[in-house]
DSSP file (Angstrom, degrees, kcal/mol; ACC not computed):
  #  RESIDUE AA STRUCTURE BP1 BP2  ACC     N-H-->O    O-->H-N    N-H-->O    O-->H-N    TCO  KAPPA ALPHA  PHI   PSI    X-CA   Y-CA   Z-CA
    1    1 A X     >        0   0    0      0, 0.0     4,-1.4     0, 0.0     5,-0.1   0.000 360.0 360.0 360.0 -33.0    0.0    0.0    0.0
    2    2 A X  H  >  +     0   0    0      2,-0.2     4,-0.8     1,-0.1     0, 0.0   0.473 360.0  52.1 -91.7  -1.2    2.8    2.4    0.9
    3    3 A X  H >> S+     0   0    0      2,-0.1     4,-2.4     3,-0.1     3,-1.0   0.890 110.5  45.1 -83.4 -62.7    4.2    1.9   -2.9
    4    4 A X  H >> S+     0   0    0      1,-0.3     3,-2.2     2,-0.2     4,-0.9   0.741 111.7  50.4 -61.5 -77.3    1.2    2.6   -4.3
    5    5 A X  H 3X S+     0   0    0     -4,-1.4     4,-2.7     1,-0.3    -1,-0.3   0.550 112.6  48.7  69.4 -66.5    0.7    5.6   -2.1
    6    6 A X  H <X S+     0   0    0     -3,-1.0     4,-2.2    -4,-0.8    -1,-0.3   0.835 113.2  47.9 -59.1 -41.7    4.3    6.6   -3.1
    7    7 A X  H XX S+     0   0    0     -4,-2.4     4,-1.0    -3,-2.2     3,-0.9   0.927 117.1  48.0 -61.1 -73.5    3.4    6.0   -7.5
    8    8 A X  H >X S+     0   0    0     -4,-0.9     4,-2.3     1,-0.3     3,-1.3   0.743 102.8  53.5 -42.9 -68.4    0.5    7.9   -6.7
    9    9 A X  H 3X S+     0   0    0     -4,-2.7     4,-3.1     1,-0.2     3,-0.4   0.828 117.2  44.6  -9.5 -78.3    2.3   10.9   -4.8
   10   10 A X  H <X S+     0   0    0     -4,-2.2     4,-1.1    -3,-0.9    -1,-0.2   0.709 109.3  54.6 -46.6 -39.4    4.7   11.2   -8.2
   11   11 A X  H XX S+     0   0    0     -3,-1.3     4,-2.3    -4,-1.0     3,-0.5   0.926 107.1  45.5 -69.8 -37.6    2.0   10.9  -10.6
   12   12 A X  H 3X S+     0   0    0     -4,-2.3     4,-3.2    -3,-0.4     5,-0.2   0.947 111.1  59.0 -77.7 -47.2    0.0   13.8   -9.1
   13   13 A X  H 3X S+     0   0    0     -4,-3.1     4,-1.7    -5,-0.3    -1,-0.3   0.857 106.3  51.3 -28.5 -51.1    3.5   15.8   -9.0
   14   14 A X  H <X S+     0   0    0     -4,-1.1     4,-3.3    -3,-0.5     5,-0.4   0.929 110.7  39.9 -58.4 -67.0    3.8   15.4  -12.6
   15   15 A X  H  X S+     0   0    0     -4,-2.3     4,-4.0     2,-0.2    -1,-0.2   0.915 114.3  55.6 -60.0 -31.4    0.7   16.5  -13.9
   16   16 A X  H  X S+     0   0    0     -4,-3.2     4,-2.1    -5,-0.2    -2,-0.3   0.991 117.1  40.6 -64.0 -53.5    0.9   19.3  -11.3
   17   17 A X  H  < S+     0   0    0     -4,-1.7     4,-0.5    -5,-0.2    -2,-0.2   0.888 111.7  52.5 -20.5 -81.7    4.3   19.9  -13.1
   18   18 A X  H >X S+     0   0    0     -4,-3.3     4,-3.0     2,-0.2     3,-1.4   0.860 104.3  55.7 -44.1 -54.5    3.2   19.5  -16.4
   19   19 A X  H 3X S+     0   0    0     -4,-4.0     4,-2.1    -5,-0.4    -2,-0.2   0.942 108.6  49.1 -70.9 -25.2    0.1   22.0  -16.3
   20   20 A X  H 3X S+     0   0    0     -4,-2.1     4,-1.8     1,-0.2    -1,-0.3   0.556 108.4  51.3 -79.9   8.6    2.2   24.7  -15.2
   21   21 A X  H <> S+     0   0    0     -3,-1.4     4,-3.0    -4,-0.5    -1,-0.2   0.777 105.9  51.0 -54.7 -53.5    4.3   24.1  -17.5
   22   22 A X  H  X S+     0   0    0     -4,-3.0     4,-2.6     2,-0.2    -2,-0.2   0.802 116.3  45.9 -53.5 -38.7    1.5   24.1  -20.0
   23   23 A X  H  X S+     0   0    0     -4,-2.1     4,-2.7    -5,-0.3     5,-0.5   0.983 107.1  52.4 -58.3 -70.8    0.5   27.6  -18.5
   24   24 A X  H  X S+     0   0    0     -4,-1.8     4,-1.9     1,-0.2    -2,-0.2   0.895 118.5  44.4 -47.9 -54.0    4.0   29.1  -18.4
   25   25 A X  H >< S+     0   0    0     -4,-3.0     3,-0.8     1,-0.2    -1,-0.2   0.802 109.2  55.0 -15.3 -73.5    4.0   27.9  -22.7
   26   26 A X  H >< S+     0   0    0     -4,-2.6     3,-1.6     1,-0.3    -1,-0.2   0.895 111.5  36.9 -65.8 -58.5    0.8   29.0  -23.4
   27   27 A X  H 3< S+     0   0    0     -4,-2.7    -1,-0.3     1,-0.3    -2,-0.2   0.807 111.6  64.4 -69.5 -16.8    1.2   32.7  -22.3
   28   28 A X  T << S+     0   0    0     -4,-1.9     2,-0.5    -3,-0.8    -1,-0.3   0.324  76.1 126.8 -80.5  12.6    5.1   32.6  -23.8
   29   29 A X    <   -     0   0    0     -3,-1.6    17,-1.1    17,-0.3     2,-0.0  -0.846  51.8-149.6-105.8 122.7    3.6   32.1  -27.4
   30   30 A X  B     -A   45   0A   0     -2,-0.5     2,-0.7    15,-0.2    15,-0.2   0.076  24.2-104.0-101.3 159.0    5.0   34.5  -29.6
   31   31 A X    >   -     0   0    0     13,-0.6     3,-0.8    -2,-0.0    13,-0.4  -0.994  59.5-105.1 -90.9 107.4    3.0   35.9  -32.7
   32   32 A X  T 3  S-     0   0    0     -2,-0.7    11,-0.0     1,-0.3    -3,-0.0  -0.023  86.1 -22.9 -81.2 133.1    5.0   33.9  -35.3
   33   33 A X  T 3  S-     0   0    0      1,-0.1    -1,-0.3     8,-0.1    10,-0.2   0.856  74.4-176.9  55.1  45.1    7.3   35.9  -37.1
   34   34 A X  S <  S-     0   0    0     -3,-0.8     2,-0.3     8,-0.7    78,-0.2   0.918  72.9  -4.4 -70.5 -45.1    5.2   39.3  -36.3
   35   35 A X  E     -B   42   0B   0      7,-0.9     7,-3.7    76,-0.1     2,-0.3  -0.996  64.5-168.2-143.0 150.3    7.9   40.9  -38.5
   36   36 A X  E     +B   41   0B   0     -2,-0.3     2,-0.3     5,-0.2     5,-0.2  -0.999  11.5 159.0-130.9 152.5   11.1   40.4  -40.4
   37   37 A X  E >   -B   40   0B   0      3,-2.3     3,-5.3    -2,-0.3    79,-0.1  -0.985  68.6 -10.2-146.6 158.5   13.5   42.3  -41.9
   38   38 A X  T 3  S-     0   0    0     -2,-0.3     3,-0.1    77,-0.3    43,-0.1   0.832 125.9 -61.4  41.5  -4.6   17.3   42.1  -43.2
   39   39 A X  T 3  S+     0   0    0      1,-0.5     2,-0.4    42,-0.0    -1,-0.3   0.723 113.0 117.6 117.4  -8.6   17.1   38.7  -41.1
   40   40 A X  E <   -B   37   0B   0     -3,-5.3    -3,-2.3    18,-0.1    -1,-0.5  -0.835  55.5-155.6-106.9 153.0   16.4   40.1  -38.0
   41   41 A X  E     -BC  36  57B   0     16,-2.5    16,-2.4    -2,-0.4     2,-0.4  -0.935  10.2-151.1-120.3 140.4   12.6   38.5  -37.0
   42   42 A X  E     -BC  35  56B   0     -7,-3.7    -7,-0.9    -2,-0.4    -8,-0.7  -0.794  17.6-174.6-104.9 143.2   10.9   41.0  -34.5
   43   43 A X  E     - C   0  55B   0     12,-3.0    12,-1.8    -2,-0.4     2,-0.5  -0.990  19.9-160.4-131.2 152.3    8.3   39.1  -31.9
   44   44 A X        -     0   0    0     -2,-0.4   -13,-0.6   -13,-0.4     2,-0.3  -0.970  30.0-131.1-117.5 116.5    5.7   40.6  -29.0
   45   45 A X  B >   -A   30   0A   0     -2,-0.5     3,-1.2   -15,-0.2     2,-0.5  -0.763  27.1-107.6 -73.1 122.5    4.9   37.6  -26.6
   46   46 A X  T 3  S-     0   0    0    -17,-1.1   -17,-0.3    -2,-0.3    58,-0.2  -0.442 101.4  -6.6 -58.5 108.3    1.0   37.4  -26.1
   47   47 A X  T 3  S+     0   0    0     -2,-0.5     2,-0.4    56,-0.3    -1,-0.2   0.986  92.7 162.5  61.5  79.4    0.8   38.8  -22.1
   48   48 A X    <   -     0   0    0     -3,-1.2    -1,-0.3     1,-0.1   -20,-0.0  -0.819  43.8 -70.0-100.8 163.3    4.6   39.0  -21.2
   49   49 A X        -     0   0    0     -2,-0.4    -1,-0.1     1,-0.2    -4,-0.1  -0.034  58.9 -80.1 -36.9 125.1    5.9   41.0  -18.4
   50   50 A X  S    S+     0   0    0      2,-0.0    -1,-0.2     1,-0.0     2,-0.1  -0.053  94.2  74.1 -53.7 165.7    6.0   44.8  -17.9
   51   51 A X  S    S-     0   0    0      1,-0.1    -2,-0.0     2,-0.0    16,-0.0   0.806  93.1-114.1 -42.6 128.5    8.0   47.2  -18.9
   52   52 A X        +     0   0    0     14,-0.1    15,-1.1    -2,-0.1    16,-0.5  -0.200  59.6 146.9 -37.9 138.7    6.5   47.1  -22.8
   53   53 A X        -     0   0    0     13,-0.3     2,-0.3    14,-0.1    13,-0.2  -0.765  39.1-137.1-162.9-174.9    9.2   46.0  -24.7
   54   54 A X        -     0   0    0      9,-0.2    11,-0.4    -2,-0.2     2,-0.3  -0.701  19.1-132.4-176.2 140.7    9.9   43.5  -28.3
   55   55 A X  E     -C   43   0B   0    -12,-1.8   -12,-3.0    -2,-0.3     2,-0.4  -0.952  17.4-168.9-122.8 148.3   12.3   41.0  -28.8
   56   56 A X  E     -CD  42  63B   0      7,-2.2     7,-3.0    -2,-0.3     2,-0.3  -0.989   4.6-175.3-148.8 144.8   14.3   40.9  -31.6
   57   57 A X  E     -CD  41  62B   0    -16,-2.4   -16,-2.5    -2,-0.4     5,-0.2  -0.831   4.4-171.7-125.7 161.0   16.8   37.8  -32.7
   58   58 A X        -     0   0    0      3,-1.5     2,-0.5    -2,-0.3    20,-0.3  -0.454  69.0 -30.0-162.4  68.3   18.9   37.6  -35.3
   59   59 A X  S    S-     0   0    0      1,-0.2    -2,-0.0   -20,-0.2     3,-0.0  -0.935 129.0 -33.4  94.1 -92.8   20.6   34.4  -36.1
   60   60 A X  S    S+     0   0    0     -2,-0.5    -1,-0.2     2,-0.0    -2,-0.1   0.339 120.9  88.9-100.1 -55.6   20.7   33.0  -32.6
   61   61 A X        -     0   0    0     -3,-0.2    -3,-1.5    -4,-0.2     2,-0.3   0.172  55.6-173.6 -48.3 153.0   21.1   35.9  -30.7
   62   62 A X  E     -D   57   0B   0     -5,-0.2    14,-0.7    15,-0.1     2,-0.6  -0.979   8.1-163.1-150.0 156.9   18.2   37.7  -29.5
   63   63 A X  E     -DE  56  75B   0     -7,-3.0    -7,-2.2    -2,-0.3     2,-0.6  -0.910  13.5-142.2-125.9 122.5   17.7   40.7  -27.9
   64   64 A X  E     -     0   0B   0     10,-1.6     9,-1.9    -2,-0.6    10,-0.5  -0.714  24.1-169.9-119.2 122.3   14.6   42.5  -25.8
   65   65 A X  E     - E   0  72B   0     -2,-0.6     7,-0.2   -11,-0.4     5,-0.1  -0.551  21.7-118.4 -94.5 132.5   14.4   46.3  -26.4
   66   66 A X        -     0   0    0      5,-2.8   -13,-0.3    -2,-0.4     4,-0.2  -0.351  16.7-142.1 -58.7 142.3   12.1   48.6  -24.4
   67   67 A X  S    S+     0   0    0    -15,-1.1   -14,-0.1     2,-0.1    -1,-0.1   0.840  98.6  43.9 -69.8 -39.5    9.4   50.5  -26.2
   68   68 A X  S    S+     0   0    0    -16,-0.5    -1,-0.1     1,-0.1   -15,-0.1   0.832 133.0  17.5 -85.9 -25.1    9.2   53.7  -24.7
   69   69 A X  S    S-     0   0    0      2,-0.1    -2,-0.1     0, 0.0    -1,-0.1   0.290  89.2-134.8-117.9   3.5   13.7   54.2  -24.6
   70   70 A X        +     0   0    0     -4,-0.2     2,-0.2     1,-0.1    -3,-0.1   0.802  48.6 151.4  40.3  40.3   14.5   51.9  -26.7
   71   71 A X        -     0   0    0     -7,-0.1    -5,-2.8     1,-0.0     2,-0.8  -0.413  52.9-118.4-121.0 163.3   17.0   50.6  -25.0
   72   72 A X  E     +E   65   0B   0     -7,-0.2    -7,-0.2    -2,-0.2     3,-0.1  -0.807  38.9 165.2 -99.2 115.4   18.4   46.8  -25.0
   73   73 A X  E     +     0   0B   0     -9,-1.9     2,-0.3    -2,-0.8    -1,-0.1   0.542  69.6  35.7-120.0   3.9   17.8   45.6  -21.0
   74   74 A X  E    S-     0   0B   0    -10,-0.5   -10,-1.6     1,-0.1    -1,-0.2  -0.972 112.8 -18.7-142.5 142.1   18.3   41.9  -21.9
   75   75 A X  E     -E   63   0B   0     -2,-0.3     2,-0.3   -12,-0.2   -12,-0.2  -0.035  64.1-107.3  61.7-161.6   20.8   40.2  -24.4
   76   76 A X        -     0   0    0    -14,-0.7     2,-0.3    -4,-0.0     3,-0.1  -0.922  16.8-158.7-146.4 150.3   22.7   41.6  -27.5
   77   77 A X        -     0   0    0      1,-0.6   -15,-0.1    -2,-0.3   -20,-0.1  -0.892  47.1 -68.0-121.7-174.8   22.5   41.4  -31.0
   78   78 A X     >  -     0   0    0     -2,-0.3     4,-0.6   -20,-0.3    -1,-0.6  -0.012  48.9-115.4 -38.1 177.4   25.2   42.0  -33.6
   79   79 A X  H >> S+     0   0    0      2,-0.2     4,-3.8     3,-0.1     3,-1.1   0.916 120.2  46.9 -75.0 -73.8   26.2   45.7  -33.8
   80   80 A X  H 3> S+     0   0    0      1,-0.3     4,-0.9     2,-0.2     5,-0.1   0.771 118.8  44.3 -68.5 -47.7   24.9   46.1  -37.5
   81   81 A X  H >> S+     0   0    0      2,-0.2     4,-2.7     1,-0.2     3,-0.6   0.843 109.0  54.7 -26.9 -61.2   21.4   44.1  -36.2
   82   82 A X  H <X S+     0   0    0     -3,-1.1     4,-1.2    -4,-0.6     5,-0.4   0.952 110.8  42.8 -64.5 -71.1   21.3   46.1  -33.3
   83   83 A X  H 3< S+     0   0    0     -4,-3.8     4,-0.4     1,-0.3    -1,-0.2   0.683 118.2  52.4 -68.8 -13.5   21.4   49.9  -35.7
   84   84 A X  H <X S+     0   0    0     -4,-0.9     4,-2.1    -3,-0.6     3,-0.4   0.905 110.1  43.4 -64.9 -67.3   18.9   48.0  -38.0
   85   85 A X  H  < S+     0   0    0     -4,-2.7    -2,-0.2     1,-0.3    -3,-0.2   0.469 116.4  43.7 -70.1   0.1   16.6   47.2  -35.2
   86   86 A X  T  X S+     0   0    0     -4,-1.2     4,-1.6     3,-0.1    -1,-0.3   0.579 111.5  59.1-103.6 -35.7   16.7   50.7  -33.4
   87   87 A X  H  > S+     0   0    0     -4,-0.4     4,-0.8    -3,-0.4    -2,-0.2   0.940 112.3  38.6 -54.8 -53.1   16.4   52.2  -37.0
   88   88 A X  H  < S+     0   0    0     -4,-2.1    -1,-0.2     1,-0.2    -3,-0.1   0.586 116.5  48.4 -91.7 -11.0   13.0   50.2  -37.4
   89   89 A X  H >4 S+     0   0    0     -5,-0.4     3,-2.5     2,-0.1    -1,-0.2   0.952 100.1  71.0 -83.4 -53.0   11.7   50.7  -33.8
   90   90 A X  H 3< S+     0   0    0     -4,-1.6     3,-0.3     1,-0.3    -2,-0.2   0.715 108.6  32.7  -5.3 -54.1   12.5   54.6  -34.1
   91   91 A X  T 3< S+     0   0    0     -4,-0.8    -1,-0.3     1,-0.3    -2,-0.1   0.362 121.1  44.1-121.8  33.7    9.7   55.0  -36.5
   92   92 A X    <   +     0   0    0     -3,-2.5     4,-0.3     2,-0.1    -1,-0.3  -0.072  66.7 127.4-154.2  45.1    7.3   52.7  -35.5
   93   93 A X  S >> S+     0   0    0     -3,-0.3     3,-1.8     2,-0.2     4,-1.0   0.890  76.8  43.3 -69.5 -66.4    7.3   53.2  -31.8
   94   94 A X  T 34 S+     0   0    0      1,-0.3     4,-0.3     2,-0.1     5,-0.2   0.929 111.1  56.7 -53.9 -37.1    3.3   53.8  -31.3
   95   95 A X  T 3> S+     0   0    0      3,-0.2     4,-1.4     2,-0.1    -1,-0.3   0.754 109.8  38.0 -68.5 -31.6    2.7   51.2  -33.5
   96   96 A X  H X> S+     0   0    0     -3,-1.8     3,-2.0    -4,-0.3     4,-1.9   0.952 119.2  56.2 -96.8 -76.9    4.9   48.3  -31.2
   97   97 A X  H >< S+     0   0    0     -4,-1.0     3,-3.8     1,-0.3     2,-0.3   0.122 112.2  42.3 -20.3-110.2    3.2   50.5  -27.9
   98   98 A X  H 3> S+     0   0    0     -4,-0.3     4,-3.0     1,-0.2    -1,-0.3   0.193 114.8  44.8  -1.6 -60.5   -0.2   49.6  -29.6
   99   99 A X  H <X S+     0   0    0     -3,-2.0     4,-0.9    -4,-1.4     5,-0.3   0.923 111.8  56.0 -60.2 -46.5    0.6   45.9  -30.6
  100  100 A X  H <X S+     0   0    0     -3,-3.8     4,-2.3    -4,-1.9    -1,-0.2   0.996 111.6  42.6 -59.4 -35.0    2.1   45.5  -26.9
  101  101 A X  H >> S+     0   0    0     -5,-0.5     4,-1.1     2,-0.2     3,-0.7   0.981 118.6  46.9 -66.9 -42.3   -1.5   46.8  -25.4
  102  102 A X  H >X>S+     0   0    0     -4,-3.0     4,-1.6     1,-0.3     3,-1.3   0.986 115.5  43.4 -92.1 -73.4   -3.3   44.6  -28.0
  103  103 A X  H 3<5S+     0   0    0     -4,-0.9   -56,-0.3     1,-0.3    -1,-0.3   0.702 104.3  61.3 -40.7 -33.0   -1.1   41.5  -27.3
  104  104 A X  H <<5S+     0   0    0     -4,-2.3    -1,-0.3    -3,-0.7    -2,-0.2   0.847 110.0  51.1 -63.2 -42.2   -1.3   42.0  -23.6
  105  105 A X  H <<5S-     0   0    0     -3,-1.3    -2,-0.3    -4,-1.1    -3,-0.1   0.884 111.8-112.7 -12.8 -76.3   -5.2   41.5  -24.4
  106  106 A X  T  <5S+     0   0    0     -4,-1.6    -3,-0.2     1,-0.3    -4,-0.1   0.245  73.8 127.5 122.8   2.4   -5.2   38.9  -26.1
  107  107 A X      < -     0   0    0     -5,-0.8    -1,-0.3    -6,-0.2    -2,-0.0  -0.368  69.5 -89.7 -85.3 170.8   -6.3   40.4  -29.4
  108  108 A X        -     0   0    0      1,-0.1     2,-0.2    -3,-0.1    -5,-0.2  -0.091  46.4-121.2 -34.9 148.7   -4.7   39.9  -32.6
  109  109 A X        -     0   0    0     -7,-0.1     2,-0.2    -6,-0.1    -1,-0.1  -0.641  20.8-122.0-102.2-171.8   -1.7   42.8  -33.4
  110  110 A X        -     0   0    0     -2,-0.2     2,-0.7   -15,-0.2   -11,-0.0  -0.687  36.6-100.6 -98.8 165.6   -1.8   44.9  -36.4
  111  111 A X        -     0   0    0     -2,-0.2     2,-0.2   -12,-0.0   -76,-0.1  -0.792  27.1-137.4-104.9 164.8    1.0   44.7  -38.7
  112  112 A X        -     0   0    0     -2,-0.7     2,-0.8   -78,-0.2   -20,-0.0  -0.485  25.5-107.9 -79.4 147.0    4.0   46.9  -39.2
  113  113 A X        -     0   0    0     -2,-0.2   -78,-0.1   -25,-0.1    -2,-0.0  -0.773  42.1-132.5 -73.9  83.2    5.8   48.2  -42.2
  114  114 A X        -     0   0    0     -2,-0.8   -77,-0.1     1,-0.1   -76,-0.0  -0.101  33.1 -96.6 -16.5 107.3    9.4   46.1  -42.3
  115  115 A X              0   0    0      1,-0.2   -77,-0.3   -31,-0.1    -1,-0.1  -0.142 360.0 360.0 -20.6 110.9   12.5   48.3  -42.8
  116  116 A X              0   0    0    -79,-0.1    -1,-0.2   -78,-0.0    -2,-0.1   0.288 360.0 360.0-123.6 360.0   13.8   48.6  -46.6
C-alpha cells in the first residue's frame, strides 16, 4: 500500500508539473514571425511582463528592447542588427506600444511596415 501511495504521490507531481508548464507555454507564445526584416525576426509575446518591450533575434542571438527608450535591457544582438533594429523601432514606436496593449489582451496585433 505504501508503494502505491508513493506512485500515486509522483503521478499527481507530474501533472501538477506538467500543467504549469503548459500555463508558463501558453502565455510565452509568440506571434509567429510578427515581423522580419534584413534577417532580424521581431516578436511581442502574447501577455509578457512589464516594462512594454519586443524582442528581436537575429541568427541566434536575440535581444529585448524597451518600447518607450529603446534601450536593450536583456541580451545583445550583432552591432549592424542592433542599428537596424533601433532604425526600425525609431519609426514605429506607437505602432509596437499599440501591438504591446493589444497582445497583452489577447487580441490579434496589427502589422508593421518592415524596414527597406
Amino acid at each position: 500500500m505504501l508503494i502505491v501511495l508513493r506512485h500515486l504521490h509522483l503521478l499527481i507531481s507530474f501533472w501538477q508539473v506538467l500543467r504549469e508548464f503548459r500555463t508558463v507555454v501558453q502565455t510565452r507564445i509568440p506571434h509567429a514571425k510578427y515581423r522580419e526584416f534584413f534577417g532580424i525576426i521581431i516578436y511581442i509575446y502574447y501577455k509578457d511582463l512589464a516594462p512594454s518591450h519586443f524582442h528581436a533575434e537575429y541568427a541566434e542571438p536575440e535581444a529585448l528592447f524597451r518600447i518607450d527608450t529603446l534601450e536593450v535591457y536583456q541580451g545583445e544582438l550583432p552591432r549592424r542588427a542592433h542599428a537596424l533594429t533601433l532604425e526600425w523601432a525609431a519609426l514605429h514606436r506607437a505602432e509596437l506600444l499599440e501591438n504591446w496593449e493589444r497582445a497583452r489582451q489577447g487580441v490579434p496585433l496589427k502589422p508593421i511596415e518592415p524596414l527597406e
